[in-house]
Backbone as XML, in Angstrom:
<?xml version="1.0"?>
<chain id="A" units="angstrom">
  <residue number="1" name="UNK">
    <atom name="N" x="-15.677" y="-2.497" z="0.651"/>
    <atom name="CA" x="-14.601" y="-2.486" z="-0.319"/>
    <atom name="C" x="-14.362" y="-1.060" z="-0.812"/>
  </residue>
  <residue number="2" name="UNK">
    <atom name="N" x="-13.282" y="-0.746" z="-1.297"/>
    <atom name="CA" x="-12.849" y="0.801" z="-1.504"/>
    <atom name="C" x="-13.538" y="0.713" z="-2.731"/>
  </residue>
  <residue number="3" name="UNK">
    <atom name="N" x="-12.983" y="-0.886" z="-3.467"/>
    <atom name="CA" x="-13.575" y="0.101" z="-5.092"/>
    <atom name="C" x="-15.274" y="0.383" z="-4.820"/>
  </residue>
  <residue number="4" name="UNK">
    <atom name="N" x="-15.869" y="-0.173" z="-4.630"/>
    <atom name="CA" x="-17.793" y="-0.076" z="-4.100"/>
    <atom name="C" x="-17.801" y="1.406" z="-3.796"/>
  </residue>
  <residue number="5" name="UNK">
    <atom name="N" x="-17.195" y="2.136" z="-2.453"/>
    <atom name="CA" x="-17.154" y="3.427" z="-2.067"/>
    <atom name="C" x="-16.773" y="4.414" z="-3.130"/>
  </residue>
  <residue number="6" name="UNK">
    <atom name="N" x="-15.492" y="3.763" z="-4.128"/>
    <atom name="CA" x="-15.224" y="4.918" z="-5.326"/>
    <atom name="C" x="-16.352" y="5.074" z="-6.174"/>
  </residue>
  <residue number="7" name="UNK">
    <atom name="N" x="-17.120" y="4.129" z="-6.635"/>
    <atom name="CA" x="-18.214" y="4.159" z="-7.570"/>
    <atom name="C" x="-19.300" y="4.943" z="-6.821"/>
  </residue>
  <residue number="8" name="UNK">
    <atom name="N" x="-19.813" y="4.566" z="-5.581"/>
    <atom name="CA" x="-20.689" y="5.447" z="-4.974"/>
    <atom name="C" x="-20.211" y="7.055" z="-5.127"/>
  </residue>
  <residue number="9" name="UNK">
    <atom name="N" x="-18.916" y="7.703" z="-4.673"/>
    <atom name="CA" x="-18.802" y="8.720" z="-4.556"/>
    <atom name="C" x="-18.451" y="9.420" z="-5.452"/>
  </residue>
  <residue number="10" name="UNK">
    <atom name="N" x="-18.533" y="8.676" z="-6.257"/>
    <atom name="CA" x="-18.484" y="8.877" z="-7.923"/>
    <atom name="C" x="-19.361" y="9.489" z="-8.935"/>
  </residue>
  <residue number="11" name="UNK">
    <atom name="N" x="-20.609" y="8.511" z="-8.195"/>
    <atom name="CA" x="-22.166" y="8.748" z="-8.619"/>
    <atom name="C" x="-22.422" y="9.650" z="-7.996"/>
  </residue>
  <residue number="12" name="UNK">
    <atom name="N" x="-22.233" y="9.693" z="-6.551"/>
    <atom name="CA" x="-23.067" y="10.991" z="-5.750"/>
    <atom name="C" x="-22.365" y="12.231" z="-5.961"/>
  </residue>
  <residue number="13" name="UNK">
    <atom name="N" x="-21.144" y="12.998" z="-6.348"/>
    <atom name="CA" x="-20.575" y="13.423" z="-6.720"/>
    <atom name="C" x="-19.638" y="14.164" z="-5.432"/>
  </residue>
  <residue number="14" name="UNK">
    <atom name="N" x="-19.180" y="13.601" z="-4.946"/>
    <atom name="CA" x="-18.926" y="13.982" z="-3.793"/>
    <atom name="C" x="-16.840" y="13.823" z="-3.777"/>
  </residue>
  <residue number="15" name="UNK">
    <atom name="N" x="-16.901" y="14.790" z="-4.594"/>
    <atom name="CA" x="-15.407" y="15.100" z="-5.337"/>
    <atom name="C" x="-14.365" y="14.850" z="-3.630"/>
  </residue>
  <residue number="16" name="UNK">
    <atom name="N" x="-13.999" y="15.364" z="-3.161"/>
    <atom name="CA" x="-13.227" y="14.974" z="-1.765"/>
    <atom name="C" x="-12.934" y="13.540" z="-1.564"/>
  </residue>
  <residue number="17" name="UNK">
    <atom name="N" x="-14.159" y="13.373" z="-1.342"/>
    <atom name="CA" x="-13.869" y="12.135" z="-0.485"/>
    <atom name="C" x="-13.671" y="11.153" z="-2.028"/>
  </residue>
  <residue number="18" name="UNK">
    <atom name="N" x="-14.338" y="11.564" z="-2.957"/>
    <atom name="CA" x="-13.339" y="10.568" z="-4.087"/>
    <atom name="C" x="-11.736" y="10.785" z="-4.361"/>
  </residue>
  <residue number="19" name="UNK">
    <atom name="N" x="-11.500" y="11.617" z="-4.321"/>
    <atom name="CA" x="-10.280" y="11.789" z="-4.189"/>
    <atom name="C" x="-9.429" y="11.010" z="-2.910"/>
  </residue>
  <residue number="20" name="UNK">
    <atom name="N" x="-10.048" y="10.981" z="-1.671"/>
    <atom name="CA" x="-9.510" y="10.427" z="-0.744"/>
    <atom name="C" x="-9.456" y="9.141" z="-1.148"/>
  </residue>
  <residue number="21" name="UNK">
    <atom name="N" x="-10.657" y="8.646" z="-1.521"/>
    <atom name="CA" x="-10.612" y="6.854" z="-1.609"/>
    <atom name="C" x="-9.854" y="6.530" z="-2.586"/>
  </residue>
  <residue number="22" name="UNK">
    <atom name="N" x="-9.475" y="7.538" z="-3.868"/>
    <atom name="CA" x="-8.487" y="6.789" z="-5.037"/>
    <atom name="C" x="-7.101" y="6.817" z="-4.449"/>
  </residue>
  <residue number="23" name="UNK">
    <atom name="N" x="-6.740" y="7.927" z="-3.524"/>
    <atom name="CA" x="-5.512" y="7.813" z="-3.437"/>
    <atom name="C" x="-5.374" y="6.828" z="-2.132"/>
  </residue>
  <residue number="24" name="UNK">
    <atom name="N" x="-6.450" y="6.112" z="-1.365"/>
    <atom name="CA" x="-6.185" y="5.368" z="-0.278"/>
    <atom name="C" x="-6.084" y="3.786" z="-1.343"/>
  </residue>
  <residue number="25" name="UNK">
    <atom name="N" x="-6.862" y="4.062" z="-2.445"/>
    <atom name="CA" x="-6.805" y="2.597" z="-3.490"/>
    <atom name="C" x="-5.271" y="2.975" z="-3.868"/>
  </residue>
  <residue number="26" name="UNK">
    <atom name="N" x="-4.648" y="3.804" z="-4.157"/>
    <atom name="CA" x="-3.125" y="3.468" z="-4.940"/>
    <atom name="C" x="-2.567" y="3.237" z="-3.879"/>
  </residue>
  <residue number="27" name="UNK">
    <atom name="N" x="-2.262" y="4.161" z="-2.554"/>
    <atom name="CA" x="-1.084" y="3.431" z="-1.421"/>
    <atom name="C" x="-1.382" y="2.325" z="-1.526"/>
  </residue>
  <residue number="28" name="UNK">
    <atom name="N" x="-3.066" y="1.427" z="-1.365"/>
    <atom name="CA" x="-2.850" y="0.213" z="-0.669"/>
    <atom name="C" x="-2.980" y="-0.902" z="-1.678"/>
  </residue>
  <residue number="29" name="UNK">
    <atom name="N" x="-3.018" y="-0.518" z="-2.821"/>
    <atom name="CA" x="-2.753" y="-1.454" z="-3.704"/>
    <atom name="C" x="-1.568" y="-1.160" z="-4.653"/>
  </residue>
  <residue number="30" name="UNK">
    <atom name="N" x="-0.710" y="-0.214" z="-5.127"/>
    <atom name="CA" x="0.912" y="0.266" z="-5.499"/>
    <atom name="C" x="1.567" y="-0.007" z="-4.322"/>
  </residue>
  <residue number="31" name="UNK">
    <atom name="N" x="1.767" y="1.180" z="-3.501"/>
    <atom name="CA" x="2.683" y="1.397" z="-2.722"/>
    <atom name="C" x="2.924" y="0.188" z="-1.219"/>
  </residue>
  <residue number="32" name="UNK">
    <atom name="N" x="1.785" y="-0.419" z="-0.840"/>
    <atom name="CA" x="1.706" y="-1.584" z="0.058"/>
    <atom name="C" x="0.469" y="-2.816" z="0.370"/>
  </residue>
  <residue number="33" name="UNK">
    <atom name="N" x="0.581" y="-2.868" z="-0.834"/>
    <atom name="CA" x="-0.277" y="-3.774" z="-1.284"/>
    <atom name="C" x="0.345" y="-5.557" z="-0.148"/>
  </residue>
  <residue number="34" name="UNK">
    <atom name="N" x="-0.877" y="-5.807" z="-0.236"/>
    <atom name="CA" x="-0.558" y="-7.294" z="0.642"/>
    <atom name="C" x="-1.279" y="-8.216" z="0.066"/>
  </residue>
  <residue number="35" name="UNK">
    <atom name="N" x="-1.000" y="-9.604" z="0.397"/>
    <atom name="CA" x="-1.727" y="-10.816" z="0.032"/>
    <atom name="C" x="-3.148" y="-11.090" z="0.095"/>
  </residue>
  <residue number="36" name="UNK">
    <atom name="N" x="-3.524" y="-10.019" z="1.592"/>
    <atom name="CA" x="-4.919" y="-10.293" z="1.928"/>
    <atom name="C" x="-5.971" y="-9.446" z="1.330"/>
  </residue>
  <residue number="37" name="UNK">
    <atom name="N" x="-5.228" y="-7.987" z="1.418"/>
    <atom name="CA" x="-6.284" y="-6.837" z="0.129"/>
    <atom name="C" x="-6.382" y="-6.281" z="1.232"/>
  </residue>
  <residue number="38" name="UNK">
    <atom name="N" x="-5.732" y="-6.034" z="2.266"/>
    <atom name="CA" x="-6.633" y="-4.964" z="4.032"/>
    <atom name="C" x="-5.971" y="-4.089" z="3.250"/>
  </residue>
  <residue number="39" name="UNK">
    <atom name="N" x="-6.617" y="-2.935" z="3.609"/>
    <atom name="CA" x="-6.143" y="-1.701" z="3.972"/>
    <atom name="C" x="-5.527" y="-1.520" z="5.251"/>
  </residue>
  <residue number="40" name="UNK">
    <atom name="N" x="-4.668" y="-0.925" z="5.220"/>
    <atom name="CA" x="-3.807" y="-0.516" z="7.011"/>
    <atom name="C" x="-4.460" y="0.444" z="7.162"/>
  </residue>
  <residue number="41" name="UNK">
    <atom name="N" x="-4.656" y="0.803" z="8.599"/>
    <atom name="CA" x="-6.060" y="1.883" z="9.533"/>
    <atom name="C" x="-4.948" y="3.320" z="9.182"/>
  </residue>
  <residue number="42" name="UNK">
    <atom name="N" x="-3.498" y="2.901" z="9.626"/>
    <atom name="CA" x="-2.737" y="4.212" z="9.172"/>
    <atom name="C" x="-2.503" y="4.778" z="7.856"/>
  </residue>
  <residue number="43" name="UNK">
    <atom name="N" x="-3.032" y="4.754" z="7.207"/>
    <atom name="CA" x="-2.983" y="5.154" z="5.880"/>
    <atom name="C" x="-4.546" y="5.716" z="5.837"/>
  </residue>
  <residue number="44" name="UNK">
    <atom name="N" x="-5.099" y="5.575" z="6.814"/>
    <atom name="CA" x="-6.854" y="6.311" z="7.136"/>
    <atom name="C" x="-6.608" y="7.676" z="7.324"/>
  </residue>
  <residue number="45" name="UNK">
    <atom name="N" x="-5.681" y="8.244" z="8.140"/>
    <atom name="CA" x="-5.286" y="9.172" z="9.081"/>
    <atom name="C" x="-4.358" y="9.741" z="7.871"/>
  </residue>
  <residue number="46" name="UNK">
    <atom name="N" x="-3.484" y="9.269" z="7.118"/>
    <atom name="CA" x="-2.599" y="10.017" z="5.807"/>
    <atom name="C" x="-3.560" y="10.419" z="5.111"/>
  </residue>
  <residue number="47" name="UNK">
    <atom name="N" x="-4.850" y="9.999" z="4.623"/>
    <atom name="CA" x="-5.309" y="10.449" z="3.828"/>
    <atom name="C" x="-6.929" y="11.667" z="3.746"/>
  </residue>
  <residue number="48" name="UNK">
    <atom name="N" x="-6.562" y="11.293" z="5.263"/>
    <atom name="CA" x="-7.960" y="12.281" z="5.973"/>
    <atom name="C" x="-7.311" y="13.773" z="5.277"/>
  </residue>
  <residue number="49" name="UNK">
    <atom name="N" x="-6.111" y="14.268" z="5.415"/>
    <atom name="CA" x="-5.662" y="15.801" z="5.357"/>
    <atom name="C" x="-4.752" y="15.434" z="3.906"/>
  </residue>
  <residue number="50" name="UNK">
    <atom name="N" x="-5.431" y="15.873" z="2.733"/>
    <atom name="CA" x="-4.501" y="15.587" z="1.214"/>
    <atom name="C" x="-3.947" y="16.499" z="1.549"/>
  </residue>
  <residue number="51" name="UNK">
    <atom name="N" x="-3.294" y="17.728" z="2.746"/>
    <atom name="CA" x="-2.400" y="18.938" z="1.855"/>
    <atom name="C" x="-0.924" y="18.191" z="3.036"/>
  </residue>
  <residue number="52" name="UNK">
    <atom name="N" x="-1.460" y="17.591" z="3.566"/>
    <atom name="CA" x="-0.426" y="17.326" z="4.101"/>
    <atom name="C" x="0.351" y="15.359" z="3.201"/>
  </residue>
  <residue number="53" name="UNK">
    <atom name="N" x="-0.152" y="15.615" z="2.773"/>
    <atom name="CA" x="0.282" y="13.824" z="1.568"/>
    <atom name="C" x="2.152" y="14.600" z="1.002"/>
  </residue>
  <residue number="54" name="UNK">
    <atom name="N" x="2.508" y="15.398" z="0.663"/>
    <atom name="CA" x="3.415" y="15.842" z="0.269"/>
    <atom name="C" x="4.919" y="15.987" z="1.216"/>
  </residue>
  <residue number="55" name="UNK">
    <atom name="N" x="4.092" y="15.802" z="2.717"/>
    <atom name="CA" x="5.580" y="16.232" z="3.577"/>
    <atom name="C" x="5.871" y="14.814" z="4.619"/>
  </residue>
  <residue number="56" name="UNK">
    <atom name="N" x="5.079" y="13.394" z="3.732"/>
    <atom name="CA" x="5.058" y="12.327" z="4.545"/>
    <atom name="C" x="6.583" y="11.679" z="3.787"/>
  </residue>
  <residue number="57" name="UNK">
    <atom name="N" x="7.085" y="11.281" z="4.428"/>
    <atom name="CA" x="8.586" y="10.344" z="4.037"/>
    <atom name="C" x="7.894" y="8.936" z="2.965"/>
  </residue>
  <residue number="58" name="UNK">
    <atom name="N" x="7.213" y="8.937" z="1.892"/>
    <atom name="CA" x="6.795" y="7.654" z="0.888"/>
    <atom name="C" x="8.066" y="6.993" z="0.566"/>
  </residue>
  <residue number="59" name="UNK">
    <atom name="N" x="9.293" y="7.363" z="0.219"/>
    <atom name="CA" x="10.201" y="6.448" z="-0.015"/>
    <atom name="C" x="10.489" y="5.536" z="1.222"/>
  </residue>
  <residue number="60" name="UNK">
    <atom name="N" x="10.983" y="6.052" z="2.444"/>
    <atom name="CA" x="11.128" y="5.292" z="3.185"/>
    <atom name="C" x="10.513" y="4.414" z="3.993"/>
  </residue>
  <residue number="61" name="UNK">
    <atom name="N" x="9.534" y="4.715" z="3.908"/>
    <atom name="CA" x="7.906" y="3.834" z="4.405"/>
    <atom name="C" x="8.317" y="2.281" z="3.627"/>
  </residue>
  <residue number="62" name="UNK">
    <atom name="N" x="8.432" y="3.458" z="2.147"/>
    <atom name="CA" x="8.223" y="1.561" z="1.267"/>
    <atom name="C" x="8.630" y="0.768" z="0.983"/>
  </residue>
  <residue number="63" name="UNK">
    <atom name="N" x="10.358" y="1.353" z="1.535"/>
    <atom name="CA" x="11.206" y="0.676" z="1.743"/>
    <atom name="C" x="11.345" y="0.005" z="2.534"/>
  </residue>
  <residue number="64" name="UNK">
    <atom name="N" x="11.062" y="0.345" z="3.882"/>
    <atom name="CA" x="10.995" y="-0.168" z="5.530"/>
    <atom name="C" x="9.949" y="-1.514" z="5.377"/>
  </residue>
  <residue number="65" name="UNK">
    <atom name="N" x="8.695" y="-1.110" z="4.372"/>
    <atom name="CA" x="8.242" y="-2.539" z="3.955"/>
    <atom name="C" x="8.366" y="-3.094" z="3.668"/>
  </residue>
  <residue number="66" name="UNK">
    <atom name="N" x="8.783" y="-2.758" z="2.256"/>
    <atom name="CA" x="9.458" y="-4.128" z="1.427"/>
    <atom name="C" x="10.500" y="-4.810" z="1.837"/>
  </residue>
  <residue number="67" name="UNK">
    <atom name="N" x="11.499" y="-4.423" z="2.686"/>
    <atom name="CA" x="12.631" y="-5.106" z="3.349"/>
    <atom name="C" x="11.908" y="-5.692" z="4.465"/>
  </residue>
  <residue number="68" name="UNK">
    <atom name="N" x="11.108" y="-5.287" z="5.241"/>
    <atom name="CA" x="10.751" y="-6.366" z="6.252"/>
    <atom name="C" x="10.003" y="-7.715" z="5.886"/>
  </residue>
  <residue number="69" name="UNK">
    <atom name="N" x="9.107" y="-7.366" z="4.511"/>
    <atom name="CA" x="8.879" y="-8.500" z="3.906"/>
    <atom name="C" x="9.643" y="-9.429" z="2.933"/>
  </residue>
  <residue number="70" name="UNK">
    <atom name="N" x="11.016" y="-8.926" z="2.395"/>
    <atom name="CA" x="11.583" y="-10.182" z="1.825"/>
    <atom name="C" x="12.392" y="-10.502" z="2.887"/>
  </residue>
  <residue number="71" name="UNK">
    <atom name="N" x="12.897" y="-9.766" z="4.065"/>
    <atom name="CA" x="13.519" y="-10.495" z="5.898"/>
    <atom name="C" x="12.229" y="-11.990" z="5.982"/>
  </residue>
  <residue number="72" name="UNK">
    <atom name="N" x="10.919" y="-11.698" z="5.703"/>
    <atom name="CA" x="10.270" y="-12.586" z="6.072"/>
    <atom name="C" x="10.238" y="-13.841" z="5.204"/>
  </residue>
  <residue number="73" name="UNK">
    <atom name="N" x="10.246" y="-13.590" z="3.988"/>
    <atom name="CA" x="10.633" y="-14.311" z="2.899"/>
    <atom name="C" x="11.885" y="-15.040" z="2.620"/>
  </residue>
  <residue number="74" name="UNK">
    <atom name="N" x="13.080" y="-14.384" z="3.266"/>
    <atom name="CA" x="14.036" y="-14.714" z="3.810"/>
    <atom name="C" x="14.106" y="-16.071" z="4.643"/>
  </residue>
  <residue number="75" name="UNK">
    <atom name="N" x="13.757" y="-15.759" z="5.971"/>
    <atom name="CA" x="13.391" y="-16.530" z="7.317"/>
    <atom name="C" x="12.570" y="-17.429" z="6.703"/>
  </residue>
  <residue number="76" name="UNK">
    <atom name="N" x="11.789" y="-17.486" z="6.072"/>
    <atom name="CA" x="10.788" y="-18.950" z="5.295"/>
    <atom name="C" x="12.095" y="-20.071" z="4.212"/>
  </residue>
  <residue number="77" name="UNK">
    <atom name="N" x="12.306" y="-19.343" z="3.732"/>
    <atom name="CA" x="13.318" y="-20.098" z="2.616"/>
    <atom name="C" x="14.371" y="-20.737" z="3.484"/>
  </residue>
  <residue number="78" name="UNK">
    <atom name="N" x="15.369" y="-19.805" z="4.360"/>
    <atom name="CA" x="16.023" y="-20.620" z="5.165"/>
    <atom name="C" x="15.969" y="-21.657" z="5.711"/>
  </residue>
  <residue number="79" name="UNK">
    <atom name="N" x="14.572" y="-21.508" z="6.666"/>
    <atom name="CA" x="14.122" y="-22.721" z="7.454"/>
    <atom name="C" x="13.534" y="-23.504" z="6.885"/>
  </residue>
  <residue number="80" name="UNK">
    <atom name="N" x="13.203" y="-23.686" z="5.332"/>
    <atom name="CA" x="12.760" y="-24.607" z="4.297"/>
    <atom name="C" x="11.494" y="-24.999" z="5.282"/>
  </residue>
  <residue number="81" name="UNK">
    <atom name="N" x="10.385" y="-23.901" z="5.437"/>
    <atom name="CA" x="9.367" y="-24.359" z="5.671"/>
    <atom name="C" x="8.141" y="-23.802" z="4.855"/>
  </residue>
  <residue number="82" name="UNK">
    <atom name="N" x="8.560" y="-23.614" z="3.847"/>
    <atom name="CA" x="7.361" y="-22.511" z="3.127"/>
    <atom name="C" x="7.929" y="-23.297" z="1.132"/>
  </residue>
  <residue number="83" name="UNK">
    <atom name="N" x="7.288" y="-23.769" z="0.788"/>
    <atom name="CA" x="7.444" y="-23.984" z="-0.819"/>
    <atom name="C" x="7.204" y="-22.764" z="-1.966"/>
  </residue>
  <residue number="84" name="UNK">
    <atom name="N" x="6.554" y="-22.031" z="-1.608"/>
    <atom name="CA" x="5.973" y="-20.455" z="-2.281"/>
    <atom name="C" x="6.075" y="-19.810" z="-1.040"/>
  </residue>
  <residue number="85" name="UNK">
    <atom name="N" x="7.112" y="-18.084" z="-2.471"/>
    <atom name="CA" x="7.554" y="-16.969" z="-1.014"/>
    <atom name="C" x="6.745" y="-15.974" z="-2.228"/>
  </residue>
  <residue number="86" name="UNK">
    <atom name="N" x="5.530" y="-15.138" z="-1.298"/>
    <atom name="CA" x="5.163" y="-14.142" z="-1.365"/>
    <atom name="C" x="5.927" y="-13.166" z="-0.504"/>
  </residue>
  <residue number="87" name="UNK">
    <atom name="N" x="5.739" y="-11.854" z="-1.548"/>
    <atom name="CA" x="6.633" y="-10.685" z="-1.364"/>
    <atom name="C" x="5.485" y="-9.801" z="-0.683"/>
  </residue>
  <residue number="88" name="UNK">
    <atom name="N" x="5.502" y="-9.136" z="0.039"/>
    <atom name="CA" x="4.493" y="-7.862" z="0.148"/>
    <atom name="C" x="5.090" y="-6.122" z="0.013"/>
  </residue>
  <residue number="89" name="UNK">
    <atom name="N" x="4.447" y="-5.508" z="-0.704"/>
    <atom name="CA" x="5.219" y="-4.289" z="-0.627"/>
    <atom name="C" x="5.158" y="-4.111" z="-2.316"/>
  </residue>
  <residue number="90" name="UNK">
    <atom name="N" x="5.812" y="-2.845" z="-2.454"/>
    <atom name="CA" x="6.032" y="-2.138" z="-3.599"/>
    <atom name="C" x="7.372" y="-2.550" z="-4.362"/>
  </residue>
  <residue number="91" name="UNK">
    <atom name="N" x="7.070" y="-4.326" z="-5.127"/>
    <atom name="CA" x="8.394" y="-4.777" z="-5.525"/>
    <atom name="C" x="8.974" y="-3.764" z="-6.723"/>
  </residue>
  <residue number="92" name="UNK">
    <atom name="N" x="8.212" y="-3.160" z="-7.395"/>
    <atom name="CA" x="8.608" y="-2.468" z="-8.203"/>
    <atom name="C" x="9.499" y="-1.527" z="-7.965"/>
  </residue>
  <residue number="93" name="UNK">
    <atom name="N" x="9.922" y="-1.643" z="-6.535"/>
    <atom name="CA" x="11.020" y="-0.741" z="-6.279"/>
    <atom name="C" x="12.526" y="-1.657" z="-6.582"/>
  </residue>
  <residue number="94" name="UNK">
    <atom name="N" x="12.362" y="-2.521" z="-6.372"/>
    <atom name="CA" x="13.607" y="-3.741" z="-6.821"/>
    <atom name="C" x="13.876" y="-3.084" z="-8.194"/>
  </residue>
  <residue number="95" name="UNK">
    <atom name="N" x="13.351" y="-2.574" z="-9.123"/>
    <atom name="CA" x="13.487" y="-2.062" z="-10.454"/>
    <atom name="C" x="14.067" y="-1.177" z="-10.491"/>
  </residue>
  <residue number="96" name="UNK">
    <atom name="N" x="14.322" y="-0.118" z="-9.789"/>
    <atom name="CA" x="14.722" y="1.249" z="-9.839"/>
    <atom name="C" x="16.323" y="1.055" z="-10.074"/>
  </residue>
  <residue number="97" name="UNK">
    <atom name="N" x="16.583" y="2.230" z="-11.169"/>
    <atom name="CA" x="18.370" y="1.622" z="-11.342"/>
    <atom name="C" x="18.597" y="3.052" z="-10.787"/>
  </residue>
  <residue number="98" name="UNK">
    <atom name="N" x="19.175" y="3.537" z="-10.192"/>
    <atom name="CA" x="19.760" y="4.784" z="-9.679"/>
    <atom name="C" x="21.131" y="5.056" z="-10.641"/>
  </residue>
</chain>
């Protein structure tokens, strides 16, 4: 579990790689959080190099998610085969008033 690894590297003081694991805990629980709690393996590889976290496209990622998951949420409701529609993704973007 990430949070277990944050507390360890916490204690051992091993500043980096805490830093890596908090910001691999906000993508995957803010920014693309899911039903099951996985972490995605690609978000391993974003967070190996923090100087490069700044020149990755985050809006459109989370967008590209969250629309493929209410498409899926979508496709359930239609075909009236699902009674509860979980969302996956960063709904808090539905909020944003431009």
């Amino acid at each position: 579990m990430v949070y277990d690894e944050l507390v360890r590297c916490q204690s051992d003081g091993r500043s980096k790689d805490f830093c890596k694991l908090y910001i691999l805990l906000g993508l995957s629980e803010f920014l693309f959080p899911n039903r099951m709690g996985n972490v995605y393996t690609g978000l391993f590889h974003i967070v190996d190099n923090l100087g490069d976290l700044s020149s990755f496209k985050w809006g459109a990622v989370m967008y590209t998610y969250l629309v493929k998951s209410l498409c899926r949420a979508s496709r359930c409701i239609d075909n009236e085969q699902c009674s509860i529609v979980r969302v996956a993704g960063c709904i808090y973007m539905l909020q944003v008033k431009i």
